[in-house]
C-alpha positions in Angstrom: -1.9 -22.9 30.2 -1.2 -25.9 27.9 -3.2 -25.1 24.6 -0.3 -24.9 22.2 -2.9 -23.7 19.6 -3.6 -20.6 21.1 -0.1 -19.7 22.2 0.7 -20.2 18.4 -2.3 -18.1 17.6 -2.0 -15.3 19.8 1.6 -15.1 18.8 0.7 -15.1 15.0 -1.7 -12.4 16.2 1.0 -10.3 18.0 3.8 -10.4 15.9 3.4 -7.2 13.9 2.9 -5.4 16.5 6.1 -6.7 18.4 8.2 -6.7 15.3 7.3 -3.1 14.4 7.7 -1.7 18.2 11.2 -3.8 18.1 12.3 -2.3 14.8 11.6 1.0 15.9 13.9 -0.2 19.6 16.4 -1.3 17.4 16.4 0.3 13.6 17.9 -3.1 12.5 15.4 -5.6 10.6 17.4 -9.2 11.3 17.9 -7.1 15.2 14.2 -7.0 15.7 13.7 -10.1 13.8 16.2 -12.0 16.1 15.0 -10.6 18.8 10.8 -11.5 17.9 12.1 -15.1 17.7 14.1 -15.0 21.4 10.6 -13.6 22.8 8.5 -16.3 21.1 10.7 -19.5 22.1 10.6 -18.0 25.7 6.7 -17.9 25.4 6.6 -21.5 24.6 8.9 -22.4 27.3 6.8 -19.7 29.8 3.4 -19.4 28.7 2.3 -22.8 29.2 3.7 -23.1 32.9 2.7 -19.4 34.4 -0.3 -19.0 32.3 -1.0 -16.1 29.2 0.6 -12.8 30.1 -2.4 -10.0 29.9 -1.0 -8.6 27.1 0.9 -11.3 24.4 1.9 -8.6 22.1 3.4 -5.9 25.1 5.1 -9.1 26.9 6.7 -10.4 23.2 7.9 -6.7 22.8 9.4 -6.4 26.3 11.4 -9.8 26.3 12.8 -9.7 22.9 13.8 -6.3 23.5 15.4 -8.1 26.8 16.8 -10.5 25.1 18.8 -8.4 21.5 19.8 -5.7 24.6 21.6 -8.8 26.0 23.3 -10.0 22.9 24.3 -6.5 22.0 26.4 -6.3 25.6 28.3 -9.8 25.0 29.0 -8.5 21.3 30.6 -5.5 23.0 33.9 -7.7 24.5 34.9 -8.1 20.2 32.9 -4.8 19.0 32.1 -1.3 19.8 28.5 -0.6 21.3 26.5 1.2 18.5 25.9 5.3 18.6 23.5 5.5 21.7 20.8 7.1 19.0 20.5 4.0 17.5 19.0 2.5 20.5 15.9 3.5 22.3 15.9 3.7 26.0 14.5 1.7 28.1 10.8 3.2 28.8 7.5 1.6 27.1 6.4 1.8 24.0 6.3 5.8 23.7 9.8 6.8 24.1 11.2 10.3 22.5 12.2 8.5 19.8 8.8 7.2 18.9 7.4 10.4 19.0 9.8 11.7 16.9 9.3 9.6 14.2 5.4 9.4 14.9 4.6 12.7 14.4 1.0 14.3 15.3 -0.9 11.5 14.2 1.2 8.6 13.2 1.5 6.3 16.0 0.8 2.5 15.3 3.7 1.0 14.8 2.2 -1.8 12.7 1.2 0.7 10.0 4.6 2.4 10.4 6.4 -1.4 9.4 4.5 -1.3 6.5 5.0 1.8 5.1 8.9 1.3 5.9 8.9 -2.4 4.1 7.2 -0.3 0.8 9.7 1.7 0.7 10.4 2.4 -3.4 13.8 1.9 -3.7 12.3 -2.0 -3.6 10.5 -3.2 -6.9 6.6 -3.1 -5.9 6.6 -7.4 -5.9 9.9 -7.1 -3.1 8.2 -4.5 -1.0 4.8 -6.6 -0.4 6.7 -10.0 -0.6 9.0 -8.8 2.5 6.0 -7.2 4.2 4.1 -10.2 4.0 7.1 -12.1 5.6 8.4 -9.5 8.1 4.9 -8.1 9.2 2.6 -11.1 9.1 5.3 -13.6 9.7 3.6 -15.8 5.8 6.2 -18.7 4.9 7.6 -18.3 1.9 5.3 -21.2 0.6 2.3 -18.8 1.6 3.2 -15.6 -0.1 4.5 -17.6 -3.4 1.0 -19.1 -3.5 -0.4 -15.5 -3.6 1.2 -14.0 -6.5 0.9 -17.3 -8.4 5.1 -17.7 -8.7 6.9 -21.0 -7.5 8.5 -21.0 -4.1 12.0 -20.8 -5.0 11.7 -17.4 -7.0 9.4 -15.8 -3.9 12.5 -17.0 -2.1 14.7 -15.1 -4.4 12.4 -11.8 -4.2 12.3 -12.0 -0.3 16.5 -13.2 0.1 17.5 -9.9 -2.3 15.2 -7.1 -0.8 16.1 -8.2 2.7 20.1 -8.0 1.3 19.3 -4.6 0.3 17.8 -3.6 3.5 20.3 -4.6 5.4 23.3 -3.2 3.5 21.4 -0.3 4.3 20.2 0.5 1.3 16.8 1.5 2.7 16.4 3.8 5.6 14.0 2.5 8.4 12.4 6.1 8.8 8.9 7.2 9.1 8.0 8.8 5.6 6.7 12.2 5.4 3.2 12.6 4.1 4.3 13.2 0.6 6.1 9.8 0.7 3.2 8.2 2.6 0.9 9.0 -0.5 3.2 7.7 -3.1 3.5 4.4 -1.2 -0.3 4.0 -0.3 -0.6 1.5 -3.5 1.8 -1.1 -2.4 0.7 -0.7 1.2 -2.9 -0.9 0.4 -1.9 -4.1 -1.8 0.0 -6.0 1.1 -2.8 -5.5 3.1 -5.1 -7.4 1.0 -2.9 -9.7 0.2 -2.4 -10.2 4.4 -6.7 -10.3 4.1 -6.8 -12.6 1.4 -4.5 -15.4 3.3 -6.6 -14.9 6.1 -9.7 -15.5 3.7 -8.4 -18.5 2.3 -7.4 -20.1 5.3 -10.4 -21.9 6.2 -10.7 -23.7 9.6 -7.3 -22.3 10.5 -8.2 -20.3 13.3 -4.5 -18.7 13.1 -4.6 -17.7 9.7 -7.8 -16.4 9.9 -7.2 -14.4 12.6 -5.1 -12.1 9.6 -8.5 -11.0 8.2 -9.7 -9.3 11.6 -5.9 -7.7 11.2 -5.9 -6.7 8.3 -9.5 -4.8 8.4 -8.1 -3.4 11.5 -4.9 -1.9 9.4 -7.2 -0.7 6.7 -9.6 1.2 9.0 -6.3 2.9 10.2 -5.2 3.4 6.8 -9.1 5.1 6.1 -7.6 7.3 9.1 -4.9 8.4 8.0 -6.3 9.1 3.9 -9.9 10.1 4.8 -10.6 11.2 1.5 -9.0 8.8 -0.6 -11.7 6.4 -2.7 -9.7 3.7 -3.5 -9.1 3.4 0.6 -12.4 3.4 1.2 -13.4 0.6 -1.7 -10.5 -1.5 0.0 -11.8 -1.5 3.6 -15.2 -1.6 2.2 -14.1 -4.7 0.4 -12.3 -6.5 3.0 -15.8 -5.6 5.3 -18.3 -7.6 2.3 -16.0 -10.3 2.0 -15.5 -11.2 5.6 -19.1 -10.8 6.5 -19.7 -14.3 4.8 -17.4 -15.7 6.9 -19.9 -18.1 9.1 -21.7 -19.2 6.4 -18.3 -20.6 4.0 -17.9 -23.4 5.7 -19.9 -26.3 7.3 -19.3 -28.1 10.4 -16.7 -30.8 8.7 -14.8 -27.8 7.8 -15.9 -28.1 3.7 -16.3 -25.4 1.4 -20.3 -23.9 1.1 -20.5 -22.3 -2.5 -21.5 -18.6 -2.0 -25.1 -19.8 -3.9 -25.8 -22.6 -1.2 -24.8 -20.3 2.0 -27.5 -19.4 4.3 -27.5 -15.8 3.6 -28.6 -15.0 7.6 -25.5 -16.3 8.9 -23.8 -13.2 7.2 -22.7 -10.5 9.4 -25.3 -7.7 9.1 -23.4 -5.2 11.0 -19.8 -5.7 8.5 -22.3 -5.2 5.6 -23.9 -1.9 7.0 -19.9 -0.3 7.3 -19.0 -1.5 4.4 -22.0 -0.7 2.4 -22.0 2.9 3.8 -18.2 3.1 2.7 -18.7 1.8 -1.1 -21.2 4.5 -1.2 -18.9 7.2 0.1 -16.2 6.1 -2.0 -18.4 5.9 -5.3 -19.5 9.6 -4.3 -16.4 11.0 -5.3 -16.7 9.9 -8.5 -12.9 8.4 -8.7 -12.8 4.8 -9.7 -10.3 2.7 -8.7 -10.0 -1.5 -9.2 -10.5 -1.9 -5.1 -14.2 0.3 -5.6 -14.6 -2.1 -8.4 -14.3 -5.4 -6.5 -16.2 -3.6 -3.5 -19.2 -2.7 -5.5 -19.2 -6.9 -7.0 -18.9 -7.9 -3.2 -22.1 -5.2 -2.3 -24.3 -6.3 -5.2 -23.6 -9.8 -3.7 -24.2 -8.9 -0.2 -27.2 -6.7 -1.1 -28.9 -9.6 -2.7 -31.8 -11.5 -0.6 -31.4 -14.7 -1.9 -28.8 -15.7 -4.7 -31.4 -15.8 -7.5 -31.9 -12.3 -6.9 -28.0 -11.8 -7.7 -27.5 -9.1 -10.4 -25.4 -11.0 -13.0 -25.5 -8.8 -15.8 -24.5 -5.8 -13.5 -21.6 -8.1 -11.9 -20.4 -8.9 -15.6 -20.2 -5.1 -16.3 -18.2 -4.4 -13.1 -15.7 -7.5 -13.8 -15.1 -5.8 -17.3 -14.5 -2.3 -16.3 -11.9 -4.3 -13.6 -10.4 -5.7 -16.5 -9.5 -2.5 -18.0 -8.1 -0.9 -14.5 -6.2 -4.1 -13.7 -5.4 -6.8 -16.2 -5.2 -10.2 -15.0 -6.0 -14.0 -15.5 -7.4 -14.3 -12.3 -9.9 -11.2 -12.9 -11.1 -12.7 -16.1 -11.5 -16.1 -14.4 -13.7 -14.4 -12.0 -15.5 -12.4 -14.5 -16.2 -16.4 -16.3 -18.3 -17.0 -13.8 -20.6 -14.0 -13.9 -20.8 -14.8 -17.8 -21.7 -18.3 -17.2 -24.6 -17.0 -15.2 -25.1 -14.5 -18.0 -24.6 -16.4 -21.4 -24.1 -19.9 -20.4 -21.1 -22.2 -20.0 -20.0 -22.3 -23.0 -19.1 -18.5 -23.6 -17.2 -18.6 -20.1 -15.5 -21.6 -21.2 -14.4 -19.8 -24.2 -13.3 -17.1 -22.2 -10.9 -19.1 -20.2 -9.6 -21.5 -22.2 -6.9 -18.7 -23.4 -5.8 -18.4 -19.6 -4.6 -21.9 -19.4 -1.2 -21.7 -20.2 -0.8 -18.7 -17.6 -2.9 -20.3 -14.9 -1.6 -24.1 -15.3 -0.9 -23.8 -11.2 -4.1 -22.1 -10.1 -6.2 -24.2 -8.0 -9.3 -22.3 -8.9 -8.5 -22.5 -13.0 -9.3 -26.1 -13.2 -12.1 -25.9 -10.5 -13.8 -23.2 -12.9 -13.1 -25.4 -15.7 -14.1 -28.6 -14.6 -17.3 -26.9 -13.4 -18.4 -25.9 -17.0 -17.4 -29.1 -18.5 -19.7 -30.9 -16.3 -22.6 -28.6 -17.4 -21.6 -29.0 -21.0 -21.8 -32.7 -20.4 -18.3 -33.0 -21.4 -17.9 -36.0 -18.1 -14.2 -37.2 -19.0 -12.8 -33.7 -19.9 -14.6 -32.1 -16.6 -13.0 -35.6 -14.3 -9.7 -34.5 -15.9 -9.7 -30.7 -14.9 -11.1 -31.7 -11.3 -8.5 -34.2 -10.9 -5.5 -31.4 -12.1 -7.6 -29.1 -9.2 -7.2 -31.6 -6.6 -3.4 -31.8 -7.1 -2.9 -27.9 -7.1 -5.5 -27.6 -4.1 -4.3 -25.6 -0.9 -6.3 -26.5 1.6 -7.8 -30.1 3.0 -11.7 -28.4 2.1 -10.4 -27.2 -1.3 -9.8 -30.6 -2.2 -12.6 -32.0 -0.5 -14.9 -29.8 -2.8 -13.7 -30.7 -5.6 -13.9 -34.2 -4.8 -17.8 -33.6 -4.5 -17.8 -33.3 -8.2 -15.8 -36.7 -8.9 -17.9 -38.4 -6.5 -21.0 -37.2 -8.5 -19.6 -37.5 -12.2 -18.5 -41.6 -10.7 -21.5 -42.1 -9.3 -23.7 -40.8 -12.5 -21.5 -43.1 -14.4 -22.1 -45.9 -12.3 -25.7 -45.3 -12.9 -25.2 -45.1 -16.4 -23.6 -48.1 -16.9 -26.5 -49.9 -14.8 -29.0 -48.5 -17.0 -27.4 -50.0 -20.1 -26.7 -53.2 -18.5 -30.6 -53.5 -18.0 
């Protein structure tokens, strides 16, 4: 076994698993943290000479367990061995002590780390920050690039909740089901946030390996709140969105607008489930912003070929988000379907407020320089495409944008041979 690809990808894949089975060992977040990175630089040092173990995420658990019991005992020459309750024994993964913090039906132990990191003595921006660090193992760089905040304030969010975790501040216990509810929000939050870096990932097999995981976490979610809307309009979302998967990008790993993808490519069966749940979840007659974004993604997925796209209908639905769930990013979105609808010029009205609050969004000056160029407005639109390039996050970002200059230089080119003649 020497393909250092998928030992990085299967460990990417197992960490939250590990990391929440070792937290639960240990009750001590740098403990199991420590001990996930003892197991991993074993695996690099193992996995390529003996082979994959048969289970990556069971194998991680067992040697970094292994490896903090170890450092505990030559700790124990300067300092007392903790209370023996703070340490599970030595059995797999369902020991007494899991099942007493798992209760009848609360057993995954990567749903249980989340629910622990949204814990609300942490401000709602710490809790999914430190999730999205402690349970998906993001960079810093990744999760500042998701709320749309520099890197060194994400590092300041992530640096003080993890302070006040470990001065013990915030207990590692299962919550009850009346503290489960009050912290479905954040948790349903971090999960789309974990989805959304998947999403965006593009030919990174790795990172887009977080979408499958984080549909898996919000079916288990839907398990555990069968009746909550806003659940369903989550899963049903992540279900729409990931069904267009094969068709995003081409074979040189560049972006394929959602207009020019070949619609059969889409997953039929993710569109069924998640069709069938944004109809459930609209039946309770609850509305939430994650039904909202659902029910854009369905009218999307239900249409046959993108001139049968329901505009007007998408337009509504971006509004109505707007209300639920002010943002910049939501009316930059909604742009789009008012383009469609009124022309460029309304959604470039509509966006040019936004620039001061989106001058490091990728996507703002894409938009922008998009409507410019259908305006005609060539030198403003080469402007906004070159500010996209410099924000963009990926290799096919920037190589999509780039399609545009290539076109606005060669219509110049043509230009300027026309008048010559």
């Amino acid at each position: 076994m020497t393909d250092l690809a998928w030992i990085d990808a299967a460990i990417t894949a197992a960490r939250p698993q590990a990391v929440g089975a070792l937290l639960r060992y240990f009750r001590d977040l740098d403990t199991a943290e420590e001990a996930f990175q003892d197991a991993c630089l074993r695996a690099l040092n193992n996995w390529p000479k003996n082979g994959p173990p048969r289970d990556p995420a069971a194998w991680l658990i067992m040697v970094g367990r292994n490896a903090a019991l170890d450092g505990v005992r030559k700790r124990s020459r300067q300092e007392a061995l903790p209370d023996e309750e703070r340490l599970s024994d030595l059995d797999d993964v369902e020991t007494p002590m899991a099942e007493r913090l798992d209760g009848a039906d609360y057993r995954d132990d990567v749903l249980r780390l989340l629910f622990i990191c949204c814990h609300p003595d942490l401000p709602q921006t710490q809790q999914i920050a430190v999730a999205l660090r402690i349970v998906s193992g993001l960079s810093v760089k990744q999760i500042a690039r998701a709320f749309l905040v520099t890197e060194a304030a994400m590092e300041q969010r992530i640096t003080r909740a993890k302070r006040q975790i470990g001065a013990g501040d915030v207990a590692f216990e299962t919550p009850g089901p009346v503290e489960r509810s009050e912290r479905l929000a954040a948790v349903a939050a971090m999960i789309y946030l974990v989805f959304n870096e998947g999403y965006s990932a593009g030919d990174n097999a790795a990172r887009a390996q977080l979408c499958d995981e984080a549909i898996r976490l919000g079916r288990l979610l839907l398990r555990l709140f069968q009746t909550e809307p806003e659940i369903m309009g989550l899963t049903a979302l992540m279900l729409l969105q990931h069904a267009r998967t094969p068709s995003r990008f081409d074979a040189a790993g560049e972006i394929i607008l959602l207009e020019d993808q070949d619609r059969s490519l889409w997953n039929d069966k993710l569109i069924a489930e998640g069709l069938a749940l944004m109809d459930k979840a609209m039946r309770h007659g609850r509305p939430g912003p994650y039904q909202a974004q659902a029910a854009i993604a369905a009218l999307h997925a239900r249409a046959a070929r993108p001139e049968d796209t329901d505009w007007a209908q998408i337009d509504l639905l971006y509004a109505a988000l707007e209300r639920m769930q002010p943002s910049p990013v939501v009316t930059l979105n909604r742009a789009v379907a008012v383009m469609k609808v009124r022309g460029p010029q309304a959604a470039l009205e509509m966006i040019e407020p936004l620039a001061g609050r989106l001058s490091g969004y990728f996507h703002f000056f894409g938009v922008k320089g998009a409507l410019l160029l259908q305006l005609g407005r060539d030198q403003e639109a080469k402007a906004a495409f070159d500010q996209a390039i410099a924000l963009a996050n990926t290799a096919a970002e920037a190589a999509h944008i780039r399609k545009h200059l290539d076109r606005l230089i060669q219509d110049s080119a043509q230009g300027a041979t026309r008048t010559a003649g």
